[in-house]
C-alpha positions as CSV (number, residue, x, y, z in Angstrom):
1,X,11.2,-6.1,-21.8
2,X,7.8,-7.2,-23.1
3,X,8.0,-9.7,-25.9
4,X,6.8,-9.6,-29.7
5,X,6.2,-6.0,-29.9
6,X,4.3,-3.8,-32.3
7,X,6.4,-3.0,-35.4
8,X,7.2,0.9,-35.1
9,X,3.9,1.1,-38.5
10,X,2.4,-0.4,-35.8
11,X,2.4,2.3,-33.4
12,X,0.0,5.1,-32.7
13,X,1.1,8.7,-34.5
14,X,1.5,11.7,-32.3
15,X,-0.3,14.7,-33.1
16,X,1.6,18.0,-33.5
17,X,0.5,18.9,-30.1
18,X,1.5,15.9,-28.5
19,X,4.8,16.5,-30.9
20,X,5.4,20.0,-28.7
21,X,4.1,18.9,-25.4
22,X,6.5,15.5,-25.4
23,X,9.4,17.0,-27.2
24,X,11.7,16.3,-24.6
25,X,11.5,12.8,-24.5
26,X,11.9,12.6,-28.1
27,X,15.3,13.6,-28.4
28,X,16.4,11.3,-25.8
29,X,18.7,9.1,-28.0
30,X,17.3,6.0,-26.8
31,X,13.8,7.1,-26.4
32,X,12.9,9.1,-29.3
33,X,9.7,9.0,-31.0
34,X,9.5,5.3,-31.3
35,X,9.6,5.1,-27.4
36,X,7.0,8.0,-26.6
37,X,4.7,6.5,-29.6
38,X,5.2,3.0,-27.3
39,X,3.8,4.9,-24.4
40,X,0.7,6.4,-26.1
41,X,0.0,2.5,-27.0
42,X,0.6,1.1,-23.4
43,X,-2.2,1.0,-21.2
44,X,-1.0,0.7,-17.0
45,X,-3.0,0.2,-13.8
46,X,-2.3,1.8,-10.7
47,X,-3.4,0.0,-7.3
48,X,-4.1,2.7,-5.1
49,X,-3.9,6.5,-5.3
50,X,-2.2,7.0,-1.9
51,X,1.3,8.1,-1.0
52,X,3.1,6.3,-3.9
53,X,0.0,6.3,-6.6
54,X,-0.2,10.0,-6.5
55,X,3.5,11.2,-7.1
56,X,3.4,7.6,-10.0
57,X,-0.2,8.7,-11.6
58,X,1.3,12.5,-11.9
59,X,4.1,11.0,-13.8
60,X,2.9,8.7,-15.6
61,X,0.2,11.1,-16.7
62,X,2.9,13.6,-17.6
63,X,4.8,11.3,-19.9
64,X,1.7,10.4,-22.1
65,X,1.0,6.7,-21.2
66,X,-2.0,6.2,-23.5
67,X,-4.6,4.3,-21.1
68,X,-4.1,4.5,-17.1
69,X,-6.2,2.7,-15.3
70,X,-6.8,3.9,-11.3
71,X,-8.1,1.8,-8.2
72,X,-9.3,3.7,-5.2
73,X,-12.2,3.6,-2.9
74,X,-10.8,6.0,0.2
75,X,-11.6,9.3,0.9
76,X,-9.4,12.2,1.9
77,X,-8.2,12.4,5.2
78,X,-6.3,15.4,6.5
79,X,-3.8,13.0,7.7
80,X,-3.0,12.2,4.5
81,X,-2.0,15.5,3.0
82,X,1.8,16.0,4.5
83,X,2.5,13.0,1.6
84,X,0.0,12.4,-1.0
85,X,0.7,15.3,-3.1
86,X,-2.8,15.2,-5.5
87,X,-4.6,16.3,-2.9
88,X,-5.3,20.0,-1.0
89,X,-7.1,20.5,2.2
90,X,-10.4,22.0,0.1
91,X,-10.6,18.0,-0.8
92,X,-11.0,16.2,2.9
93,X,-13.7,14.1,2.6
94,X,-13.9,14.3,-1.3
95,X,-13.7,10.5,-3.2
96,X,-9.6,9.8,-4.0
97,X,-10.6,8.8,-7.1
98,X,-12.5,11.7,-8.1
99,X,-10.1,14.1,-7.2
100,X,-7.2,12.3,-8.1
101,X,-9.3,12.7,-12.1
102,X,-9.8,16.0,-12.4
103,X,-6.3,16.4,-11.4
104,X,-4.4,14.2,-13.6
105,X,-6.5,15.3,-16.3
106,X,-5.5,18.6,-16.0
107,X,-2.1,17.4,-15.9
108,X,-2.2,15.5,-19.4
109,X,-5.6,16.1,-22.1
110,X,-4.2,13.5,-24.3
111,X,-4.5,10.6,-21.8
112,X,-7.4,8.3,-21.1
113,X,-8.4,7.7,-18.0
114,X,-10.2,4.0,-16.8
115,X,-11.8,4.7,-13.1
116,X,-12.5,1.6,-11.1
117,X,-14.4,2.9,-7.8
118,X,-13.3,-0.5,-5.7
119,X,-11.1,-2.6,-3.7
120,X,-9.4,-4.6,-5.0
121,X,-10.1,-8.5,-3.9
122,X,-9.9,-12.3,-5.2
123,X,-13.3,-11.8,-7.3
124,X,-11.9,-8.9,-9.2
125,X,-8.5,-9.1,-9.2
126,X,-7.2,-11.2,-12.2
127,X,-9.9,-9.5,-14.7
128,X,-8.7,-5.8,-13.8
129,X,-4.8,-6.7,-14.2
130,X,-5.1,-9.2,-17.5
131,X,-7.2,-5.2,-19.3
132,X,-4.0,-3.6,-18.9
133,X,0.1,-4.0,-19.7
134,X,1.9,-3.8,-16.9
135,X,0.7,-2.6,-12.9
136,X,2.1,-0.6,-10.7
137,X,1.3,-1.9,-7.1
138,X,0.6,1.2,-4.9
139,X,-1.0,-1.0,-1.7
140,X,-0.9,0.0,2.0
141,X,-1.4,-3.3,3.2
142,X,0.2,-7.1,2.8
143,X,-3.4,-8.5,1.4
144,X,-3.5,-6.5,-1.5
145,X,0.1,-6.6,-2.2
146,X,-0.5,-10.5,-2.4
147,X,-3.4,-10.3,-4.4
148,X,-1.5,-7.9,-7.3
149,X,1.2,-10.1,-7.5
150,X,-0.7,-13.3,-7.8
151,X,-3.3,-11.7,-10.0
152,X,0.2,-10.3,-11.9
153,X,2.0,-13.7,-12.1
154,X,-1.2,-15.2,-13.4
155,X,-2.0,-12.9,-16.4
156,X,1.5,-12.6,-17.5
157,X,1.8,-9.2,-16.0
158,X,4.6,-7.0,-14.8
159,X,4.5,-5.9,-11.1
160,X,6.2,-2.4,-10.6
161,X,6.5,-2.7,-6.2
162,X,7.1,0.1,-4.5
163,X,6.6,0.2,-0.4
164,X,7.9,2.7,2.4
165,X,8.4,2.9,6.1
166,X,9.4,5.0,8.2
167,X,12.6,6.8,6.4
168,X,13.0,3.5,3.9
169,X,11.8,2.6,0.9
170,X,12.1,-0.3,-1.6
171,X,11.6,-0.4,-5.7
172,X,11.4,-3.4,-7.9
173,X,10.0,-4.4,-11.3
174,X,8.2,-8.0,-10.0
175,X,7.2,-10.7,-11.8
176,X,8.9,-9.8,-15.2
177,X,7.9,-12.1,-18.2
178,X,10.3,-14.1,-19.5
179,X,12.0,-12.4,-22.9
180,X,14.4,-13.4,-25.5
181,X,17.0,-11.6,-23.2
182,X,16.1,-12.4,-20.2
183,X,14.3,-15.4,-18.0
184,X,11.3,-14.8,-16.0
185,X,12.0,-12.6,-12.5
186,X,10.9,-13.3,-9.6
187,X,7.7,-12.7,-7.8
188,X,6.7,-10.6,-4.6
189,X,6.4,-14.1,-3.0
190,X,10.1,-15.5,-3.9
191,X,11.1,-12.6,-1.4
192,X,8.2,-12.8,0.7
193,X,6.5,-16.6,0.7
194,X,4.3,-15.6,4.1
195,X,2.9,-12.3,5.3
196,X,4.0,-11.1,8.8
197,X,1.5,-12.3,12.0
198,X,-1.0,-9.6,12.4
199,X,0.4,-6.9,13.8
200,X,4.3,-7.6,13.6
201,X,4.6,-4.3,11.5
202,X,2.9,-1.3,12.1
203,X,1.5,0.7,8.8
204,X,2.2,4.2,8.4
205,X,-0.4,6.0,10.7
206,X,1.0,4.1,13.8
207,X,5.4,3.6,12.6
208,X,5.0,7.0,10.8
209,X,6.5,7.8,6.9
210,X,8.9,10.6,6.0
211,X,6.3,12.8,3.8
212,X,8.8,13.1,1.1
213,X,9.5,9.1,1.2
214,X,6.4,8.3,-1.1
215,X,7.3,11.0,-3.1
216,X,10.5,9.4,-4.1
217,X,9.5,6.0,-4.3
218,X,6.2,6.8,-6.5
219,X,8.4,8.7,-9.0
220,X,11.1,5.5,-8.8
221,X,8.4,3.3,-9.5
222,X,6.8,5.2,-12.7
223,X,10.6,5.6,-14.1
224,X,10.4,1.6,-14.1
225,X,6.6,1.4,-15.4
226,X,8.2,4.0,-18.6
227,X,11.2,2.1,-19.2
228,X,9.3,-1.2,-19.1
229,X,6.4,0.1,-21.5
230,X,8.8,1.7,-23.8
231,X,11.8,-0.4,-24.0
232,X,14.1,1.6,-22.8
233,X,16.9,0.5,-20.5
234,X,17.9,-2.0,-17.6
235,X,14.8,-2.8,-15.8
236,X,14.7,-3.5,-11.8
237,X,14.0,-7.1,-12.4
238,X,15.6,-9.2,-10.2
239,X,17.0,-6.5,-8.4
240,X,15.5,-4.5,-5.3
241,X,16.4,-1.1,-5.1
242,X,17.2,-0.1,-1.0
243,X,16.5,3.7,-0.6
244,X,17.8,5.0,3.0
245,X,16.3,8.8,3.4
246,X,18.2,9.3,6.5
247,X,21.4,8.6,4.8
248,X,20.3,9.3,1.3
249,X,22.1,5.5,0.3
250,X,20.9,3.7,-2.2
251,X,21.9,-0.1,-2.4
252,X,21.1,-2.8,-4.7
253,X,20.6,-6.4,-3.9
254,X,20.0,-8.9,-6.3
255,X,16.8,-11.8,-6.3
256,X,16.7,-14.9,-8.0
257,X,13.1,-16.6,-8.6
258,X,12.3,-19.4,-6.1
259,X,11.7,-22.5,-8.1
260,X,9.6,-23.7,-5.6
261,X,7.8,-20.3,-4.9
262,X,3.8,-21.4,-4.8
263,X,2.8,-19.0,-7.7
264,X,5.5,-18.3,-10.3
265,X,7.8,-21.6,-9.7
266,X,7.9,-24.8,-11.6
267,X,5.3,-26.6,-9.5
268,X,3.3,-23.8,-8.6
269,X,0.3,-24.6,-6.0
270,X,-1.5,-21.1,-6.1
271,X,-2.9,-21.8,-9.4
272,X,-6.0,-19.1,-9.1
273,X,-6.0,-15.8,-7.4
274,X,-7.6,-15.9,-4.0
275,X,-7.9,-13.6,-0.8
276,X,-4.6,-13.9,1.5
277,X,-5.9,-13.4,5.1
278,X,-5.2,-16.1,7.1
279,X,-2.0,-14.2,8.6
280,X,-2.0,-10.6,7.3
281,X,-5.6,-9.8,7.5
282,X,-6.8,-12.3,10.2
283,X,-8.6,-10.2,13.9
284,X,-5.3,-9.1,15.5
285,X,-5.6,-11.6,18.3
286,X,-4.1,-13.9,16.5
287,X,-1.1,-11.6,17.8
288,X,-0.9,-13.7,20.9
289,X,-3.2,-16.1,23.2
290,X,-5.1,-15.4,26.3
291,X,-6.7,-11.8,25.6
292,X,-10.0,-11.0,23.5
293,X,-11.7,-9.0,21.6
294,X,-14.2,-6.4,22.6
295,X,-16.5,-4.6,20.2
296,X,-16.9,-0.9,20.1
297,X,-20.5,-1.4,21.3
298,X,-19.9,-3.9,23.9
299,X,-17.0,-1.5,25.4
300,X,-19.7,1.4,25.7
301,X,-21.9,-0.6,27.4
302,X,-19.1,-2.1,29.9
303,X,-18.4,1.8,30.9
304,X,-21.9,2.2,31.8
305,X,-21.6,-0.8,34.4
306,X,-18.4,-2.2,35.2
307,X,-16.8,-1.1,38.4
308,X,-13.3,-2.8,38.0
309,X,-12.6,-1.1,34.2
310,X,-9.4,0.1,33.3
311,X,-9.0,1.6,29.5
312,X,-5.3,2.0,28.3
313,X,-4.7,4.0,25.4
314,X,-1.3,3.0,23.8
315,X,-1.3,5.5,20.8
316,X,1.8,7.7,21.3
317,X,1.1,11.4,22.9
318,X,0.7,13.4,19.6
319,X,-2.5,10.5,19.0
320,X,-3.5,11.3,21.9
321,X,-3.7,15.3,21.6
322,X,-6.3,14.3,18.7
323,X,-9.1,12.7,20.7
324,X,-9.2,10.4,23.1
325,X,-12.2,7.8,24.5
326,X,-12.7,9.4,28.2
327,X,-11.6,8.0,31.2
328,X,-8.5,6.0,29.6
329,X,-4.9,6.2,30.6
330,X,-2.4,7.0,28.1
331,X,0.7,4.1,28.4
332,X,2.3,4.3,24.9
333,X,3.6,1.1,23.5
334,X,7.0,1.7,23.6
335,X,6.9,2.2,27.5
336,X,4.3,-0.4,28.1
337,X,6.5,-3.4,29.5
338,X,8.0,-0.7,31.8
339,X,5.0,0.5,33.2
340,X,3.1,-2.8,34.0
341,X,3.0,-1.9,37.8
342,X,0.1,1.1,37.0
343,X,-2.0,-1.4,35.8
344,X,-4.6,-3.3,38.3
345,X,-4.6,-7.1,38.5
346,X,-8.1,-7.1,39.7
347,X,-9.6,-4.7,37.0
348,X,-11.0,-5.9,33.5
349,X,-8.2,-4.2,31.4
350,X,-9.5,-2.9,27.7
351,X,-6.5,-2.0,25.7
352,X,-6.9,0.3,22.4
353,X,-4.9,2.1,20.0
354,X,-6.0,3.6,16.5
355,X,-6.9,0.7,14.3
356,X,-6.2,-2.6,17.0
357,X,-2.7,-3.8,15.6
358,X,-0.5,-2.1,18.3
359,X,-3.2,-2.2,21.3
360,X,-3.4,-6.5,20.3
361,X,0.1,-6.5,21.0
362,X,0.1,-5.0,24.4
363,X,-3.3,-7.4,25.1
364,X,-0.8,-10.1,24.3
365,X,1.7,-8.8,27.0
366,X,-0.6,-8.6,29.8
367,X,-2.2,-12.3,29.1
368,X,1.5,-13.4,29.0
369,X,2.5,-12.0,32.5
370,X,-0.5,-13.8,33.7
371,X,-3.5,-10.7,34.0
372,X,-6.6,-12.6,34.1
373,X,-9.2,-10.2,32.3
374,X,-7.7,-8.3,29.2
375,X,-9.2,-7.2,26.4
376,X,-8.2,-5.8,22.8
377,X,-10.7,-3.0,21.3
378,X,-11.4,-4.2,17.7
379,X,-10.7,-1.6,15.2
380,X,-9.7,1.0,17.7
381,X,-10.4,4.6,18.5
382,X,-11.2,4.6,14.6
383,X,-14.2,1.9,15.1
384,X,-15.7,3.6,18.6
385,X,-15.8,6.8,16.5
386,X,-18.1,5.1,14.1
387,X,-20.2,3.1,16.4
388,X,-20.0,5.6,19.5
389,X,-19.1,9.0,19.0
390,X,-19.5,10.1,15.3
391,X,-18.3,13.7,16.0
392,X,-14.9,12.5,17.6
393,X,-12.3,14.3,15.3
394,X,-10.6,11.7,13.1
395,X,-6.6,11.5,11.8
């Protein structure tokens, strides 16, 4: 729990309304007034306003943490309304963040919002997270979830993770302080030093997420952000909470901090917060050798003049229901090594999927079993859509 807190004089009075509206929580026995007065002090940032920062900001909202702070930059998509509950279908298109505030404000008059219209990167990082107590990492990606923690681990910050896939989830309380009661937890890099090569682990639009998943990972997280801020129970630090939707288990495992982790060990080596892309972020040929990449642009003009082009669309079939680039053959990943004989030798082969990650990994299985000319369309069907055919319907 955070250490040297305010004296209960200390503490920001609630008004009678406030009195009513959190009356609830106040005769929890170990919450009380004390504890809800701790949360109207307590000022929280939350990375991302997606699946797990809309179900966290709700709550968070609702139980009267004084200052939230938001980071979002995306727009609403109709793809993302089966999970990220802030949003309707009269909102595709709308800012995130603008939504996402006249929504929780709605929710909760007595809270203050802080709206940071950004992404979050190595320039900004360690300024946002030292304004506020403790974060609650909401990332869809390994880059930021690398950045938060080291900009967390620098300013002394609490990291509340949260990530899903598929039908699992995962909850911890990262990069706890040290306390009188407790030594210093470990970081997101004591259980994860590297990020995965480009393209090992498909995000959610291409592996797919149970809609409820976020849900119940985003409200797991805020329970840890309100215990944390109001010093109230066991936190998850050093433990990682395992959540199994298919089997509704829930498991524990326990995580000691690496002394010799780069950030938050006793030599550390990361000593400023900087932008991890070498791996996680880098052009997904890195994915394998012997393929390259071909730029939306550079493909359009290829289909005007090569004779010997073959286009392989390795989205699965509900992808490609949505739109499609015309003239490509749909060989979905999962059947591509079994289906290497309907593809030419002699053709220039241009693979493509949504966003390049899955279509780089069959580009890497062609080079391999020795196809001369193979290609990888960077960025995807999302990317040609920009560059080629604006009114292609998006997902």
């Amino acid at each position: 729990m955070p250490d040297n807190p305010p004296r209960p004089e200390e503490l920001p009075a609630l008004s009678p309304a406030e009195l009513v509206r959190y009356g609830r929580h106040l005769a929890l026995p170990r919450f009380g007034e004390v504890g809800q007065r701790r949360l109207k002090r307590a000022r929280a940032l939350i990375v991302g306003l997606g699946g797990l920062g809309c179900p966290a900001s709700l709550y968070l909202a609702a139980a009267g943490v004084g200052t939230l702070g938001l980071i979002e930059f995306d727009r609403v998509d109709e793809s993302n309304l089966h999970r990220q509950v802030l949003y309707t279908s009269a909102d595709a298109g709308r800012p995130k963040l603008e939504v996402a505030l006249e929504r929780l404000r709605a929710v909760n008059p007595h809270v203050r919002f802080e709206p940071h219209a950004a992404r979050l990167n190595a320039d900004n990082a360690l300024d946002l997270v030292s304004r506020y107590d403790l974060v609650l990492d909401g990332a869809d990606n390994f880059a930021t979830r690398y950045l938060v923690n080291d900009a967390c681990v620098l300013a002394g910050r609490p990291n509340v993770y949260g990530s899903i896939y598929r039908f699992e989830g995962k909850v911890a309380l990262l990069a706890a302080p040290a306390g009188r009661d407790h030594p210093r937890g470990p970081c997101y890099r004591c259980l994860y030093p590297e990020p995965p090569p480009a393209a090992a682990i498909p995000n959610c639009a291409e592996g797919g997420v149970l809609g409820v998943l976020p849900g119940l990972v985003g409200a797991l997280q805020a329970a840890e952000a309100i215990k944390w801020l109001a010093r109230c129970g066991e936190p998850l630090a050093g433990r990682v909470l395992l959540i199994d939707s298919l089997t509704m288990e829930f498991r524990t495992l326990r995580v000691a901090r690496d002394p010799a982790c780069p950030v938050c060990g006793d030599r550390p080596t990361i000593t400023r917060v900087r932008q991890q892309a070498a791996r996680c972020a880098a052009s997904p040929a890195a994915a394998g050798p012997g393929f390259s990449e071909i730029s939306p642009a550079e493909l359009h003009d290829r289909m005007q003049t090569a004779d010997a082009l073959f286009l392989i669309d390795v989205r699965e079939p509900f992808e490609w229901e949505i739109c499609r680039i015309d003239g490509a053959h749909p060989i979905p990943l999962g059947q591509f090594a079994h289906r290497l004989d309907e593809i030419p030798r002699e053709a220039e082969v241009v693979i493509y999927c949504k966003s390049g990650g899955r279509s780089a990994m069959a580009a890497a299985l062609l080079a391999r079993a020795g196809y001369p000319r193979v290609a990888n369309l960077t960025g995807g069907i999302l990317a040609w859509a920009d560059v080629v055919d604006p009114v292609m319907r998006r997902y």
